[in-house]
BAROTI-903438 format. One record per residue (C-alpha): residue number from 1; residue in three letters; x, y, z. Coordinates in steps of 0.2 Angstrom, whole numbers, plus 2048, in hexadecimal, padded with zeros to 3 digits. Each point is the difference from the previous one (the first is absolute). Last residue first. Layout:
  resi  resn    X    Y    Z
   NUM   ala    X    Y    Z
...
//
This chain:
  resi  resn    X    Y    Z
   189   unk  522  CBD  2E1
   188   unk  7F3  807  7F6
   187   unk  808  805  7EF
   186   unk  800  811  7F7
   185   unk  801  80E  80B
   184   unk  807  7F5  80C
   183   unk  80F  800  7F9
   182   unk  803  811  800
   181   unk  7FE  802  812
   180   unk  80A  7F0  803
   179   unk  810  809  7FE
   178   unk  7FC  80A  80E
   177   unk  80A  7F2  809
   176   unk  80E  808  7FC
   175   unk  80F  7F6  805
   174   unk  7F7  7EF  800
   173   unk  809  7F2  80B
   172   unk  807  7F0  7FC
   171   unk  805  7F2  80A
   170   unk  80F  7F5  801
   169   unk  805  7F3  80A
   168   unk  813  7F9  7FB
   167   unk  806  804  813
   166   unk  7F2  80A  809
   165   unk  7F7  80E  7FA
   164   unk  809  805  7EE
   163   unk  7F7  80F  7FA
   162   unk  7FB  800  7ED
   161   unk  7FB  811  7FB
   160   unk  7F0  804  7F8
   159   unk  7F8  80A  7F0
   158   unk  7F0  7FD  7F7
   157   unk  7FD  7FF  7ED
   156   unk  7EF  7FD  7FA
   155   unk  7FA  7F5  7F3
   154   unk  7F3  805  7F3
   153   unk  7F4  7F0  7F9
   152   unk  7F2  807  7F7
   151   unk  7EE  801  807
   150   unk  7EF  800  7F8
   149   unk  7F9  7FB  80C
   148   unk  802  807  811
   147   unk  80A  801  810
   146   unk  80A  7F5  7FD
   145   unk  808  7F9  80D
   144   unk  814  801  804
   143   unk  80E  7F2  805
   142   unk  810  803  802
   141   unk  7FE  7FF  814
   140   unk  803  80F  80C
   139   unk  800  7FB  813
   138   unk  7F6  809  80F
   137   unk  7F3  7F1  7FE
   136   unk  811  7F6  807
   135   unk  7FD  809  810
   134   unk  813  7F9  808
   133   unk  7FE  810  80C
   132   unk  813  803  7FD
   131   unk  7FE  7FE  7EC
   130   unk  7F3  810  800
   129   unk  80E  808  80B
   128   unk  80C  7FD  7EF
   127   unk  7F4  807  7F5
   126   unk  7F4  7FC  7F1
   125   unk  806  7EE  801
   124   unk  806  7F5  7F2
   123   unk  7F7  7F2  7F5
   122   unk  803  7F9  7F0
   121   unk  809  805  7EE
   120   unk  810  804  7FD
   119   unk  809  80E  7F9
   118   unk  812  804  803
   117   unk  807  813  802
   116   unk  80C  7FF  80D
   115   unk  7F4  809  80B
   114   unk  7F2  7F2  7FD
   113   unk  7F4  801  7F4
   112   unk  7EF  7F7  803
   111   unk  7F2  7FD  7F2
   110   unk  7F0  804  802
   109   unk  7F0  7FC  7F5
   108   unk  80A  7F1  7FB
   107   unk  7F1  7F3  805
   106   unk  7F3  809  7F9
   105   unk  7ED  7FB  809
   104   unk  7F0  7FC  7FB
   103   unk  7F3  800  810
   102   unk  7F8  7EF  800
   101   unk  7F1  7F9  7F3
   100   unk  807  7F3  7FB
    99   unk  80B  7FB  80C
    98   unk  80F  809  806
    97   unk  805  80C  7F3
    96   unk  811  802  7F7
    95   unk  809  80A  7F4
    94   unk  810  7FF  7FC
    93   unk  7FF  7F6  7F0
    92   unk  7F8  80F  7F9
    91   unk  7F5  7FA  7F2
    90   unk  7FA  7EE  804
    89   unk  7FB  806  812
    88   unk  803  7F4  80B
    87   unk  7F4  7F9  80A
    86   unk  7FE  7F5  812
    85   unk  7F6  7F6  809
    84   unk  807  7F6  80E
    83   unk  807  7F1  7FA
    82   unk  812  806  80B
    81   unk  806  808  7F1
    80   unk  808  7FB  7EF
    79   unk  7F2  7F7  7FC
    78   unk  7F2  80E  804
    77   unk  807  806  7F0
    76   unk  7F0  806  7FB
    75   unk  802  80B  7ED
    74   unk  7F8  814  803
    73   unk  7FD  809  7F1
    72   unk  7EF  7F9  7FA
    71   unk  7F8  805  810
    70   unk  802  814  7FC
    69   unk  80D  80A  80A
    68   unk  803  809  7F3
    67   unk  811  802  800
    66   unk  807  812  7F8
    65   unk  807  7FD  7EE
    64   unk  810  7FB  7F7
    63   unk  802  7F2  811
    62   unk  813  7FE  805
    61   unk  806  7EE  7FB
    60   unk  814  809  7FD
    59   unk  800  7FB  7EF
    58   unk  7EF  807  7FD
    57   unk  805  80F  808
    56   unk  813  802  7F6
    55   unk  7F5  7F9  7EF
    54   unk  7F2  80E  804
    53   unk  80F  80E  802
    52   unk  80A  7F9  7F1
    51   unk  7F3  800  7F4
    50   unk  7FA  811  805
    49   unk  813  807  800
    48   unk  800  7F8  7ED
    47   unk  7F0  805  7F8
    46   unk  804  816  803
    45   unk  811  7FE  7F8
    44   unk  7FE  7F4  7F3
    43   unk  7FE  7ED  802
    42   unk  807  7F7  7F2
    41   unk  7FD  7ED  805
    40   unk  80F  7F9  7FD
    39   unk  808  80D  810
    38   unk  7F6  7F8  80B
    37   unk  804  7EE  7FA
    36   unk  814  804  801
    35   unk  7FD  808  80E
    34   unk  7F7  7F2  80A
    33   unk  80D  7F5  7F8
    32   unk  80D  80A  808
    31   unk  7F8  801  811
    30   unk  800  7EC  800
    29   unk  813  7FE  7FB
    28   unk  806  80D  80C
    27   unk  7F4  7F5  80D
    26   unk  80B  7F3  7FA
    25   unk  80F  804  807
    24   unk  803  7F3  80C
    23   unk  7F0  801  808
    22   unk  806  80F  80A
    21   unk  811  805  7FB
    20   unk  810  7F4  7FE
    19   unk  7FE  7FD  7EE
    18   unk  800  811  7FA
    17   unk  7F1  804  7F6
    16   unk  7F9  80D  80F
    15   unk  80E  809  804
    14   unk  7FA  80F  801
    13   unk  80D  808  7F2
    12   unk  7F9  7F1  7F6
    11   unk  7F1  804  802
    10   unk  801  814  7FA
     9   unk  809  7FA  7F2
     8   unk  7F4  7F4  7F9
     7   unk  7F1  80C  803
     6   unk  807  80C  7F6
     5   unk  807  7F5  7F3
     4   unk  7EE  7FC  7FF
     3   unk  7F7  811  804
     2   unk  80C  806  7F1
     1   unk  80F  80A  801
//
């Protein structure tokens, strides 16, 4: 079987051309074109797995090389803010400082995951008793500073359980807090 019928087959048996999947099958159609264009393109066994891999970052807007920090990578979208200064950087979308010369910081440094296994983004408590003292400085954002240039973006996994406080108020709490130790290795937090 070629990578065509290959990738045909293994599609299909996703589901990704029928008409009630996402996009009503077109991502099927999309993939298939990508194939068709990779596999025109004779790649041989070593060519292939580094096309793929740049086109899977590129794809995904993840930088091919550390961030510089230099000025020319850094756009202003004060707009989207309060006017305040504020710069994006034009490689890693994620990527924030406040004002032009403010401490860079990576806004998916740490993603939560809760005990049924779903990721999300924000804030959660180290522990349940730091949640009794209502110290919100005791709470663990997604956020992470770089500690240097150059830097690539690496997210950090933490785990935490969803406890219900009152009726359809939920908080989450860290279940290891040591977590953090290896975090810290690499970003301020």
């Amino acid at each position: 079987m070629n990578s065509i019928d290959r990738a045909k087959l293994e599609l299909q048996m996703a589901g990704f051309f029928d008409k009630d999947s996402d996009y009503e099958g077109m991502i099927g159609d999309a993939v298939m074109q990508l194939m068709q264009l990779f596999v025109e393109q004779g790649h041989s066994g070593y060519s292939a797995p580094v096309v793929a891999s740049l086109f899977q970052k590129l794809a995904n807007h993840e930088p091919l090389m550390p961030i510089t920090g230099r000025d020319e990578e850094w756009g202003d979208v004060r707009s989207l803010s309060d006017g305040k200064p504020w710069y994006q950087n034009k490689r890693c979308s994620a990527l924030f400082k406040d004002g032009e010369d403010g401490e860079a910081y990576y806004i998916d440094a740490i993603v939560k995951r809760d005990q049924n296994g779903v990721c999300w983004t924000g804030r959660c408590w180290i522990s349940e008793e730091d949640y009794k003292t209502g110290d919100q400085n005791k709470m663990v954002s997604s956020k992470g500073y770089i500690k240097s240039f150059p830097f690539i973006p690496k997210t950090f996994y933490i785990d935490v359980k969803d406890v219900e406080i009152s009726k359809d108020d939920w908080e989450s709490f860290m279940l290891d807090p040591s977590q953090l130790d290896e975090i810290k290795e690499y970003y301020n937090l």
